[in-house]
C-alpha positions in Angstrom: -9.0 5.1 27.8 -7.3 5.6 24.2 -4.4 7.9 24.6 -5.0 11.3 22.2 -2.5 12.3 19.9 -0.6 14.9 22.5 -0.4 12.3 25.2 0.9 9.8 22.6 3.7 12.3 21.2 4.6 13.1 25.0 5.2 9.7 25.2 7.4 9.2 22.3 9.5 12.0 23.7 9.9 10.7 27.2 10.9 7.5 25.5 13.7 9.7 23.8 14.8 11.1 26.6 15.1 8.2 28.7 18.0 6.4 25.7 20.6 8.7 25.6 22.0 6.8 22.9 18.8 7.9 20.4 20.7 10.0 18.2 17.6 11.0 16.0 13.7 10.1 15.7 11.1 10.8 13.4 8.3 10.1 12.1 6.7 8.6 8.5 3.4 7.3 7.5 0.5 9.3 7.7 1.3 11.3 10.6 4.0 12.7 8.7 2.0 13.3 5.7 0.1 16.7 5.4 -2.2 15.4 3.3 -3.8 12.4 4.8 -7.3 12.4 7.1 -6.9 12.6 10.3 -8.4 10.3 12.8 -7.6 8.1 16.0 -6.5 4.8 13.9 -3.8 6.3 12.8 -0.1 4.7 13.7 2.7 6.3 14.5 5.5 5.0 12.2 8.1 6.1 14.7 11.8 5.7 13.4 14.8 5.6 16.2 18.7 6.2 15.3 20.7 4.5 17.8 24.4 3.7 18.7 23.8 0.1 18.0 20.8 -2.7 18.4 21.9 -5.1 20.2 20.6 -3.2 23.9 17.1 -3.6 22.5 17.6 -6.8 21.0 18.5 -8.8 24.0 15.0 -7.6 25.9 12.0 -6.0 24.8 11.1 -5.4 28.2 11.6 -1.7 27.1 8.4 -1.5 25.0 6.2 -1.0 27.8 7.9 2.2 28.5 5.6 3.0 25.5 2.5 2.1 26.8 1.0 -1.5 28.3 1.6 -3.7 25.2 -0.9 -5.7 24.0 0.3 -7.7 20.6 3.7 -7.3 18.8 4.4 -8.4 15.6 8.5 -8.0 14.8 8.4 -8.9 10.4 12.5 -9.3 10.2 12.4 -11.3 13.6 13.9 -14.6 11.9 17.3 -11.9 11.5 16.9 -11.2 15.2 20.0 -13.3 16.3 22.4 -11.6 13.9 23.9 -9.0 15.5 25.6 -7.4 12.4 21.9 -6.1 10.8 21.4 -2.6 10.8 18.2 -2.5 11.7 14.5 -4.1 13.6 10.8 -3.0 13.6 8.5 -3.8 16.5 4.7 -3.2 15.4 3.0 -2.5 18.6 -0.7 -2.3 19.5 -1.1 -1.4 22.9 -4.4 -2.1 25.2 -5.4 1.4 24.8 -5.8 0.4 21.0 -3.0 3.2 19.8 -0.4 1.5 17.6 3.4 2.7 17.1 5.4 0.7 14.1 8.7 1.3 15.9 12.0 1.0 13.7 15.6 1.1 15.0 18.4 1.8 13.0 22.1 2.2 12.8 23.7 5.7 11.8 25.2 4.0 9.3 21.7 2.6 7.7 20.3 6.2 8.5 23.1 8.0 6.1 23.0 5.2 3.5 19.6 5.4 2.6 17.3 7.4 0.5 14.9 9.9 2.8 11.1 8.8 3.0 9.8 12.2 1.8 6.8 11.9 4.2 9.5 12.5 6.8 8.3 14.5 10.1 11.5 15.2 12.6 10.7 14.9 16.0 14.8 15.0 17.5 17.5 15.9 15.6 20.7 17.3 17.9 23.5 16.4 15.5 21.4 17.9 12.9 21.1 14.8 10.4 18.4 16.4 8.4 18.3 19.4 6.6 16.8 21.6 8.9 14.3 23.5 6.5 13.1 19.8 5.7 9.1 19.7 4.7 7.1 16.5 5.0 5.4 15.8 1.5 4.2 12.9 -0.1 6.1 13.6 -3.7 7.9 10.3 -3.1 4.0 8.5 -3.3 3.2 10.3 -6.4 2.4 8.0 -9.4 4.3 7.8 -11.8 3.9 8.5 -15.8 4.1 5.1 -17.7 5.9 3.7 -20.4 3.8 2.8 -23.3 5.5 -0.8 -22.7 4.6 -0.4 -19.4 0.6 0.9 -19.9 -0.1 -2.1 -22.4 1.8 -4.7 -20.4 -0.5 -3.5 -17.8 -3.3 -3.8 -19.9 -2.7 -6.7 -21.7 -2.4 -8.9 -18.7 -5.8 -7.7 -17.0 -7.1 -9.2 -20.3 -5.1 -12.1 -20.2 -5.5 -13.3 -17.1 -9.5 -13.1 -17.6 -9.3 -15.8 -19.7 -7.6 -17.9 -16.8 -10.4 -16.5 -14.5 -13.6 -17.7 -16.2 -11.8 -21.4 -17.3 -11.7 -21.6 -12.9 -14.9 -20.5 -12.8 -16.3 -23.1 -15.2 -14.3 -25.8 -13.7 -15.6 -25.0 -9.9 -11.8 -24.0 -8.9 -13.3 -20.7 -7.0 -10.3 -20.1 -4.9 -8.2 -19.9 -8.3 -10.7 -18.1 -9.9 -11.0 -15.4 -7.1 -7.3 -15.4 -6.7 -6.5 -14.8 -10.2 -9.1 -12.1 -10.7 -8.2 -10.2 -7.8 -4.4 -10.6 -7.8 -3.9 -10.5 -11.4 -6.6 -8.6 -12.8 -7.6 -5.8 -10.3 -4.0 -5.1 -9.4 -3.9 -4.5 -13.2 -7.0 -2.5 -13.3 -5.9 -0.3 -9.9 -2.5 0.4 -12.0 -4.3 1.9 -14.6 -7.5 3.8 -12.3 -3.8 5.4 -10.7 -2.2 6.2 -13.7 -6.1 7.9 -14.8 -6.2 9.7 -11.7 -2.8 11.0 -11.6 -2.9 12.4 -15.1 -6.0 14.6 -13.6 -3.5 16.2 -11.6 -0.1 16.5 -13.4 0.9 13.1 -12.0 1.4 14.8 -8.5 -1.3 12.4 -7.0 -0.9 10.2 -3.8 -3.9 7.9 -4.0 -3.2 6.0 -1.0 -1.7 2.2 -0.4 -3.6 -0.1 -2.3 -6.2 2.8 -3.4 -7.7 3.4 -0.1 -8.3 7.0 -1.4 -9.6 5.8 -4.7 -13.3 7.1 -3.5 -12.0 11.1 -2.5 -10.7 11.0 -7.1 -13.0 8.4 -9.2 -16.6 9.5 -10.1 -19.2 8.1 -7.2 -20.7 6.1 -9.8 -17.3 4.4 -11.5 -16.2 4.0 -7.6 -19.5 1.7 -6.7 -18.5 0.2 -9.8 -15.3 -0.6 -9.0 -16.4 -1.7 -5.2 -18.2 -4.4 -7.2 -15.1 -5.9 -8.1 -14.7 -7.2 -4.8 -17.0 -10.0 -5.0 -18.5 -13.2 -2.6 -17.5 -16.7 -3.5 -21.0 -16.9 -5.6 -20.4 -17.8 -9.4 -22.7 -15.0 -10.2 -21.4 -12.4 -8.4 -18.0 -12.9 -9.6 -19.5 -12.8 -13.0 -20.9 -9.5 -12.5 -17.8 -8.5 -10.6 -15.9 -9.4 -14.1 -18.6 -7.3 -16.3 -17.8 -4.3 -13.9 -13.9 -4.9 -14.3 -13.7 -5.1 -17.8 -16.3 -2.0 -18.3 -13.4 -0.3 -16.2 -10.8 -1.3 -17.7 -12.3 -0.3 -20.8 -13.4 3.0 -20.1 -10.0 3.6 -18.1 -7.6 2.5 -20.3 -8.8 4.3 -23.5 -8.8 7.7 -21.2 -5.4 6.9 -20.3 -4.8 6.0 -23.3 -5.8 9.0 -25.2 -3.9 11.0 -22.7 -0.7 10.0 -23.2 -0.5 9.0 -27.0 -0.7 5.6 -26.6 -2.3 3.4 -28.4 -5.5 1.1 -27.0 -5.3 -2.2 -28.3 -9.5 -3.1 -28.9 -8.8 -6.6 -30.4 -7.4 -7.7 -27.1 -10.2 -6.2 -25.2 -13.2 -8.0 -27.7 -11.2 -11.3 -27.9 -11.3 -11.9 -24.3 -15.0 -10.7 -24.2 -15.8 -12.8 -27.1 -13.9 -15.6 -25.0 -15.5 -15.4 -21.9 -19.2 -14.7 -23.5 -18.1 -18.6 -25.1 -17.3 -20.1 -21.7 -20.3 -18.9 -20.4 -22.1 -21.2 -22.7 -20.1 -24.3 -22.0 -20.1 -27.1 -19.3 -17.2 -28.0 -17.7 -16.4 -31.3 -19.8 -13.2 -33.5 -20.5 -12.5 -33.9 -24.2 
């Protein structure tokens, strides 16, 4: 049975007590951030100062006194042999499906580095964080652009269309969805972010890689943008590229408008005019 939340933190805090040489733990992620939904997929980014790595580095036998493990991934693990680095992540799903990202640091990498915002303190005897600290996601808030930034943004969405319907034409679909989503949709999520965030003073946290998208666009520009994400079908990424650049187009200028910039049409009808071309071409050497 999946361990609930309470079970999950007593857990966490008998692991605490059981290293004496934990000198402070926290959390980040969404269970430190008051604004995120709630549910029971939620990780526990768990973050451990210690005296030094090496105990946990020579075993990992200790995990399990977080629960029966069931798959680890460890992303820095090709550093693991160098016992100078200041500090290691574990990513932990357990059998009862819970998952703890687990990071271990130094002191000395705790007090050099800037504090994650989204910061909940769990143990803090030494008193290494200010202790009238409030967990808030300001540090996710977007950003105002540039106006170099907002039309290099632009400009490559536009761009890199081009790009997209020559793989389409020449049957290189893994290019052509590669490109498109990569290229173009990052483009198009920077400026849906920058549209969103305006809406509220640019103190907007719309999630990693716009998973809260759907609680700030319109329903109907949101199914829009869903049909971005298209199958492998020449026709549907067609369509997916109509909806993309109706986006962009409609996102852009509001964006646009907002901040005194100024929106660049004969980029948006040259690549239109382009790719309406294409369209009416074979795939032919010269």
């Amino acid at each position: 049975m999946m361990r609930i939340e309470r079970e999950m933190m007593e857990t966490i805090h008998s692991f605490i007590e059981k290293h004496p040489d934990i000198q402070c733990a926290y959390l980040n992620g969404s269970r430190a951030n008051p604004n995120a939904p709630i549910d029971i997929y939620q990780d526990y980014d768990l973050v451990c100062v210690v005296d030094s790595l090496i105990p946990y580095l020579n075993t990992s036998s200790w995990l399990n006194q977080l629960g029966t493990v069931s798959f680890i991934q460890e992303p820095n693990w090709h550093v693991k042999g160098d016992r100078s680095i200041q500090w290691y992540g574990w990513l932990i799903l357990f059998e009862d499906h819970n998952r703890i990202d687990l990071t271990l640091e130094t002191r000395d990498h705790f007090m050099s580095k800037t504090k994650d915002s989204m910061t909940k303190v769990l143990y803090d005897p030494h008193h290494y964080f200010d202790q009238n600290i409030v967990s808030s996601d300001r540090d996710y808030w977007i950003s105002k652009p540039s106006q170099a930034i907002f039309h290099e943004s632009v400009n490559n969405f536009w761009w890199c269309l081009n790009n997209v319907g020559k793989g389409i034409m020449r049957d290189e679909m893994p290019y052509a969805l590669k490109m498109f989503h990569q290229e173009c949709i990052g483009a198009l999520d920077q400026v849906i972010e920058w549209d969103l965030a305006f809406q509220h003073t640019f103190k907007l946290n719309p999630g990693k890689l716009g998973k809260w998208f759907k609680d700030f666009m319109e329903p109907h520009d949101y199914e829009r943008y869903l049909k971005t994400y298209t199958s492998a079908k020449k026709d549907a990424l067609w369509e997916g590229i109509d909806c993309a650049m109706d986006l962009m187009s409609l996102y852009a200028k509001r964006v646009a408008k907002a901040l005194d910039y100024p929106y660049i049409e004969s980029e948006e009808h040259a690549i239109r005019s382009y790719l309406s071309w294409i369209k009416l071409t074979k795939h032919q050497h010269q």
